[in-house]
Structure formats: structure tokens, C-alpha cells
LUMKOLPA-408934 format. One record per residue (C-alpha): residue number from 1; chain; x, y, z; residue in one letter. Coordinates in Angstrom, 1 decimal. Layout:
<atoms>
  nr kette     xx     yy     zz rest
 NUM     A      X      Y      Z    A
...
</atoms>
This chain:
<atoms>
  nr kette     xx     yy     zz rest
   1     A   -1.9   -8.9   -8.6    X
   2     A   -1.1   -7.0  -12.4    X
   3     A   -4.5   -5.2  -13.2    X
   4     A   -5.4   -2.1  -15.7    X
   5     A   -7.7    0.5  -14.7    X
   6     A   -7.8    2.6  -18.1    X
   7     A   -4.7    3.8  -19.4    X
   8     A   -3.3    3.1  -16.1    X
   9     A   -1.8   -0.4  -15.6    X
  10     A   -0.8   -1.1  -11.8    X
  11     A    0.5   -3.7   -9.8    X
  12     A   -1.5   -4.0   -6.3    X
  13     A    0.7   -5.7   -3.3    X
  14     A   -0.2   -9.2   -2.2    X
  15     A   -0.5   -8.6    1.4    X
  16     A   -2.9   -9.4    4.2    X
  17     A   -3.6   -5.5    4.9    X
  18     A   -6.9   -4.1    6.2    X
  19     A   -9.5   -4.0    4.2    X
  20     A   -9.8   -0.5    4.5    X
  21     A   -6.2    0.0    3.5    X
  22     A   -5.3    1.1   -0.2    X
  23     A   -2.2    0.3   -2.1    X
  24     A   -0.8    0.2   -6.0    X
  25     A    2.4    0.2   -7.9    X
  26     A    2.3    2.5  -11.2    X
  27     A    4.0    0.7  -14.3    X
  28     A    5.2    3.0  -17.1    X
  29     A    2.1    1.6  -19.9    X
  30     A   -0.5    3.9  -21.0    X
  31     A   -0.3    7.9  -19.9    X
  32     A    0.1   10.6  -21.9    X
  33     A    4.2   11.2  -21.8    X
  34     A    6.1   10.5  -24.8    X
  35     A    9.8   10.4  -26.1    X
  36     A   12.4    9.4  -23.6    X
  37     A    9.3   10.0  -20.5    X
  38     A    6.6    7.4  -23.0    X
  39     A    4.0    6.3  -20.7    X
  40     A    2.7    7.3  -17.6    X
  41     A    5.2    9.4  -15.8    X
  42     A    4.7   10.9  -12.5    X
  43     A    7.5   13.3  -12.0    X
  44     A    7.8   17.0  -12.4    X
  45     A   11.6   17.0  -11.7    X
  46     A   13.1   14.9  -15.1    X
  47     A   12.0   17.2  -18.0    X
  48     A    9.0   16.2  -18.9    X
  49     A    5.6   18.3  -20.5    X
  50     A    4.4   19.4  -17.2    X
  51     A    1.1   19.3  -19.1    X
  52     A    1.9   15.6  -20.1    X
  53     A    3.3   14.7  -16.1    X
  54     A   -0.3   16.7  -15.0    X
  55     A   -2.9   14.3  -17.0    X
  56     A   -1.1   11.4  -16.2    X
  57     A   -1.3   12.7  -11.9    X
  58     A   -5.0   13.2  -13.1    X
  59     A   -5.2    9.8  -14.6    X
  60     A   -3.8    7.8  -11.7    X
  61     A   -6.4    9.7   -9.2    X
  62     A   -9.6    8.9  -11.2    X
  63     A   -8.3    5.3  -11.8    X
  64     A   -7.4    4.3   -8.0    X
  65     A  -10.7    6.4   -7.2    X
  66     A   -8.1    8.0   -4.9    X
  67     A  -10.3   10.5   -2.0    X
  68     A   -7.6   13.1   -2.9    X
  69     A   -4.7   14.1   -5.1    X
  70     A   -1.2   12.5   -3.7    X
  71     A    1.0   14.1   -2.0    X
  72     A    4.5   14.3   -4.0    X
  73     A    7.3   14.7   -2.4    X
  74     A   10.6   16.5   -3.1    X
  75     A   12.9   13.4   -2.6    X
  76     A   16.4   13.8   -2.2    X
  77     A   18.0   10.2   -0.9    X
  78     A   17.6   11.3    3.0    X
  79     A   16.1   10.1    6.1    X
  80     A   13.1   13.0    6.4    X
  81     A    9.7   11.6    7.3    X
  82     A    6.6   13.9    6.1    X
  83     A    3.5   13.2    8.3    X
  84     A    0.4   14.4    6.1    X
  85     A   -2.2   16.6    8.0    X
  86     A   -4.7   16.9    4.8    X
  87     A   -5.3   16.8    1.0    X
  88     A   -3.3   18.2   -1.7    X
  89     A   -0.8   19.3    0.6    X
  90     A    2.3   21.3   -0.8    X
  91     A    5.4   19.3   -2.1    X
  92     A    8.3   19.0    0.7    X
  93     A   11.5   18.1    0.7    X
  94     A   11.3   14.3    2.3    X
  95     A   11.7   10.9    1.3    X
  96     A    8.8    9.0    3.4    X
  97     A    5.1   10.3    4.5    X
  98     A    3.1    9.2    7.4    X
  99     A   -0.8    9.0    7.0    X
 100     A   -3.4    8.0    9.7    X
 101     A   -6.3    9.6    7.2    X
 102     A   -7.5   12.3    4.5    X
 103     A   -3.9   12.3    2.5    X
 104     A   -2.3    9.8   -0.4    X
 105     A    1.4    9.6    0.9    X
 106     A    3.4    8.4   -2.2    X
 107     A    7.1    7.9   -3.3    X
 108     A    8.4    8.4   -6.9    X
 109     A   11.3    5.9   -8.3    X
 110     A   12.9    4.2  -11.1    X
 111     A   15.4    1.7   -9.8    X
 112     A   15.5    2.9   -5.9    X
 113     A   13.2    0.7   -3.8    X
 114     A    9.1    1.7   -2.9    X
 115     A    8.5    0.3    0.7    X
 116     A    4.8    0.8    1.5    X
 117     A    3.8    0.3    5.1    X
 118     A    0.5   -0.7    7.0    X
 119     A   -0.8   -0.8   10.2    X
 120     A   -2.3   -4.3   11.3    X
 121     A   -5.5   -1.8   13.1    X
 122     A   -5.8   -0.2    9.5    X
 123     A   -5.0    3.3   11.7    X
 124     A   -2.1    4.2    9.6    X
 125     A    0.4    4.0    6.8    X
 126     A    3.6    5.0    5.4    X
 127     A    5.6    4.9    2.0    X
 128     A    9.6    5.4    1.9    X
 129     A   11.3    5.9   -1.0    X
 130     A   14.5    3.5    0.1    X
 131     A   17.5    4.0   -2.1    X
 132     A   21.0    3.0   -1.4    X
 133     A   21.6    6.5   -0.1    X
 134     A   18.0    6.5    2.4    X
 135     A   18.7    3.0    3.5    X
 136     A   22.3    3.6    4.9    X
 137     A   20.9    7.1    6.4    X
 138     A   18.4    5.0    8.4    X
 139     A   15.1    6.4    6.0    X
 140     A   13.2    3.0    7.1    X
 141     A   13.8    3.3   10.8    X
 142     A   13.0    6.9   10.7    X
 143     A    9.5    6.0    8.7    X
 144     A    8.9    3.1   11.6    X
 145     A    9.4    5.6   14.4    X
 146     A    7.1    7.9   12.6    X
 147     A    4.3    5.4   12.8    X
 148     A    2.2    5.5   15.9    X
 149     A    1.8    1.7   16.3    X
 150     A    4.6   -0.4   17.3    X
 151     A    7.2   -2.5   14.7    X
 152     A    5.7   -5.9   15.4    X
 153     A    1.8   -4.7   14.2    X
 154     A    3.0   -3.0   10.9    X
 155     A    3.2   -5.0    7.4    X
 156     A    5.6   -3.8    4.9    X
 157     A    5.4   -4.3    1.2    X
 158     A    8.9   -3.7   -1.1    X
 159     A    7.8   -2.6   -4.5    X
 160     A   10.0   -3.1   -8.2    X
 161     A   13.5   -2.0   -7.8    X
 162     A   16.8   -2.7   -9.5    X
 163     A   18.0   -6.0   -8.5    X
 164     A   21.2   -6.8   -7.8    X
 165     A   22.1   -8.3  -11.1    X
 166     A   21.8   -4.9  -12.4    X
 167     A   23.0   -2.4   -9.3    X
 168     A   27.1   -2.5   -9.4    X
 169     A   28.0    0.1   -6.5    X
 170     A   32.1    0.8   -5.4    X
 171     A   33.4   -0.2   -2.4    X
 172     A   32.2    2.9   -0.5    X
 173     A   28.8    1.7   -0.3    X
 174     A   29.2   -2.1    0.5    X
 175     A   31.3   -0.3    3.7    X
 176     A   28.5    2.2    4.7    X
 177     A   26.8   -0.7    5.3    X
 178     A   28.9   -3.0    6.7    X
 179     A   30.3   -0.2    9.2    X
 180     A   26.5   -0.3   10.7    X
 181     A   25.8   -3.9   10.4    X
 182     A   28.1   -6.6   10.0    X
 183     A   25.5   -9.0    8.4    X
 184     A   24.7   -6.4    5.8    X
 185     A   27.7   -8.1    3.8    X
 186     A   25.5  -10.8    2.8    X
 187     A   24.0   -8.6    0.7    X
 188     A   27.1   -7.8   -1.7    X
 189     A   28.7   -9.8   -4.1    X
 190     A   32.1   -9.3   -5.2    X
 191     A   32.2   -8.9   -9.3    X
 192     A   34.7   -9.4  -11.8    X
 193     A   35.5   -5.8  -12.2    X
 194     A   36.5   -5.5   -8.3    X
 195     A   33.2   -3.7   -7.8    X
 196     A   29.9   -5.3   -5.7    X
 197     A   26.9   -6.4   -6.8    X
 198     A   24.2   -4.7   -4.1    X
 199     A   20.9   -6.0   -3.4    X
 200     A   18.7   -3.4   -2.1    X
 201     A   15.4   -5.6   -0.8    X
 202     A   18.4   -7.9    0.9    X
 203     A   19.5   -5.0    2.6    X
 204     A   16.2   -3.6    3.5    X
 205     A   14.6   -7.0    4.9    X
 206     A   17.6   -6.6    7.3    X
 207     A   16.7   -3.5    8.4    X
 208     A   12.9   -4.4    8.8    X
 209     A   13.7   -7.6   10.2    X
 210     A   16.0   -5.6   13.3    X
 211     A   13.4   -3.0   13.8    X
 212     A   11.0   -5.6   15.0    X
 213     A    9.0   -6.4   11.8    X
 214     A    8.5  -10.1   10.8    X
 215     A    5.4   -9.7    7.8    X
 216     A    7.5   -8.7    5.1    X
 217     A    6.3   -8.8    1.6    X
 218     A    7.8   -8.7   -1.8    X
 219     A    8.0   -8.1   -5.2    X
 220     A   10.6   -9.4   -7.2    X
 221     A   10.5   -7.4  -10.7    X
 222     A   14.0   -5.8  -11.9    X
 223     A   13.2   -2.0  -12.6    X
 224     A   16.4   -2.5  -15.1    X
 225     A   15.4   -5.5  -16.8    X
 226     A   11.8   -5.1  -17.2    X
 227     A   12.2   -2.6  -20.0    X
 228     A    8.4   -2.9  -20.7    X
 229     A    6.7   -2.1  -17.3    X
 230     A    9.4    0.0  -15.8    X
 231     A   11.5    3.4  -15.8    X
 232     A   14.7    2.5  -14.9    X
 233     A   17.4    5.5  -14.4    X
 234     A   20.7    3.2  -14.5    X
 235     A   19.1    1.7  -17.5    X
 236     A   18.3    5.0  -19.6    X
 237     A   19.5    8.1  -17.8    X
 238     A   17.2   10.4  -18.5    X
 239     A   13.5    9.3  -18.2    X
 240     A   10.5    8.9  -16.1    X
 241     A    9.1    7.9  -12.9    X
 242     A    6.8    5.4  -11.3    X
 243     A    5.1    5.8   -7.9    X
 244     A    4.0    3.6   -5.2    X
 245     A    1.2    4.6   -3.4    X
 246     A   -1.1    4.3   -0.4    X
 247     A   -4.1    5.3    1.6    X
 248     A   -6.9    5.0    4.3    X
 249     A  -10.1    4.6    2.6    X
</atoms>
């Protein structure tokens, strides 16, 4: 479900969570960020206003009627799972966070993969920020692990990314996978150019699917060909960031 909540314009998963169980997708439209950043950008990190990147934080809060600010991490394409103890907590270098109440966990991207996680018992949550990099280091079992109840009572929800029409990676990556899972070579495709065409969500509902999760949700917008809604780092190099989010209400 698309909806806009002032000069915020989200996209909110189609999922059978818990009622008590918050979740939205930011799209680039509206904010207060402008030039190469235009819209609503959420990170601190790309060279933005800080001013500009601090409204549009601000503008997300009021609009999602979030209980507290988010807590943003520090990503850096590993396998380090933050659990949150309270609001506003400090930025830390991780690229997942665990919630069972009182704190926004919340990943940043333009072109890696959101994957937003929800107990069945509405006890807990989790977001990962699931690159090539995090996925091949194991960030998704390490967020599952994290999470108190068991594979099989989680729902996970895969946000915009890059699809694979877009996301050409070298040989090296397509055998980081592989070397772990033979069946991750479905999710390459040999191009023209003697490079691979690498499809993230593919390679991530593997992943899920082995860990012991079977309600897997989806979806499909391309990060890189949505020029409209989305920030898309292969696309433009420098620019902005979106954010998945989600909470206990």
C-alpha cells in the first residue's frame, strides 16, 4: 500500500503482521533536501545539509506518529546485529537492529535490500540492511538469531532494491555465494560482457527460506529504475537515502 502522510510519501508492507506492529518504506518525494540529495533524504553520511537531512528525520517522525526518534545506524555492509535498549539511542556501527519495545530500529539504502522482520506474537522486530556484501557475510542469519522467537513464527518483508536487470557484479561475488550454497547460482545470470546479472531478493529468499522461514513477503520496485520514488547509488553516485522502518506500538 503507496500512501502520503504530508510531505512524506511511504510505501507500507502488505503483510499479515500484528496489529500492534509498525512498518513503512520512505520514497525520495517531498522533504526538504535539494540538488543531487532532492527529496526526503535520511542520511547524514552522503553530503547533504545536515539541517536539510535533520527536518526531513523530523518529518518522517511526526508523520509515522513514530513513539520515538529512529535509531540510525552506522552501516558498513557487515553482519553486526544492534539490539535497542531505549529511545534515541546513539548511532552504532551495525547493519541490523533488534526491538522487542520503546526503540524505531531502521536501515538506510539506495539500491541494497531493506528486510524488515516481525514476530507472529507481535513481541519483536528487526530490520537488516542486506546488501550483496551483508548477505554473503550471513547479516540475515545473524538478525534471525538475534530475535528471541524461533525462524518458523517470524514474517519477513523485502523492501525496493536494485533488481537484477540493473545490478551487474564480477565473478567474485556470484562465487561468494555459490562457495556457501550451491543453489545460490540460480540467482545469477551470465551477461554479454562475461559479467553476472545478481538478484539480491533471489538470493535472500534462499537464505530465509534455509533458516526456517516460509511467510516471505515482497516488493518488487527497482531502486535503479524507479527514478521518481527512489535514490539509487549505481544509478547516480552521489545522492540520498531512503529508510525502512519498524516498531512496537
Amino acid at each position: 500500500m503507496v500512501a502520503t502522510v504530508a510531505t512524506v510519501q511511504c510505501l507500507y508492507p502488505d503483510w499479515p503482521a500484528p496489529a500492534n506492529v509498525g512498518a513503512a518504506f520512505t520514497w525520495r518525494g517531498g522533504g526538504s533536501s535539494t540538488g543531487r540529495y532532492a527529496g526526503l533524504n535520511l542520511a547524514a553520511h552522503v553530503g547533504d545539509d545536515p539541517a536539510a537531512v535533520a527536518s526531513n528525520r523530523r518529518a518522517v517522525r511526526e508523520a509515522l506518529e513514530l513513539p520515538v526518534s529512529p535509531s540510525w545506524l552506522n552501516q558498513v555492509h557487515g553482519r553486526h546485529v544492534l539490539h535497542l535498549e531505549g529511545a534515541d539511542e546513539p548511532a552504532a556501527a551495525a547493519d541490523a537492529a533488534v526491538s522487542d519495545g520503546g526503540s524505531v530500529a531502521a536501515v538506510m539504502v539506495a539500491d541494497c535490500l531493506p528486510v524488515l522482520f516481525a514476530a507472529r506474537s507481535g513481541t519483536a522486530v528487526a530490520a537488516a540492511h542486506a546488501g550483496w556484501r551483508g548477505l554473503a557475510a550471513g547479516v540475515l542469519e545473524a538478525t534471525v538469531a538475534a530475535l528471541a522467537p524461533p525462524a518458523h513464527e517470524l514474517l519477513a518483508w523485502l523492501g525496493p532494491a536494485i533488481g537484477a536487470a540493473h545490478f551487474e557484479v564480477g565473478a567474485e561475488v556470484r562465487a561468494a555465494f555459490v562457495a556457501q550454497d550451491d543453489a545460490a547460482a540460480a540467482a545469477f545470470t551470465a551477461n554479454a560482457r562475461g559479467r553476472w546479472q545478481c538478484d539480491l531478493r533471489a538470493l535472500a529468499r534462499q537464505r530465509l527460506r534455509a533458516l526456517g522461514l516460509r511467510s516471505i513477503y515482497s516488493a518488487d520496485a527497482c531502486t535503479y529504475a524507479d527514478t521518481e520514488r527512489c535514490y539509487s547509488y549505481r544509478r547516480d553516485g552521489v545522492t540520498g537515502r531512503m529508510a525502512a522502518l519498524i516498531w512496537l506500538r
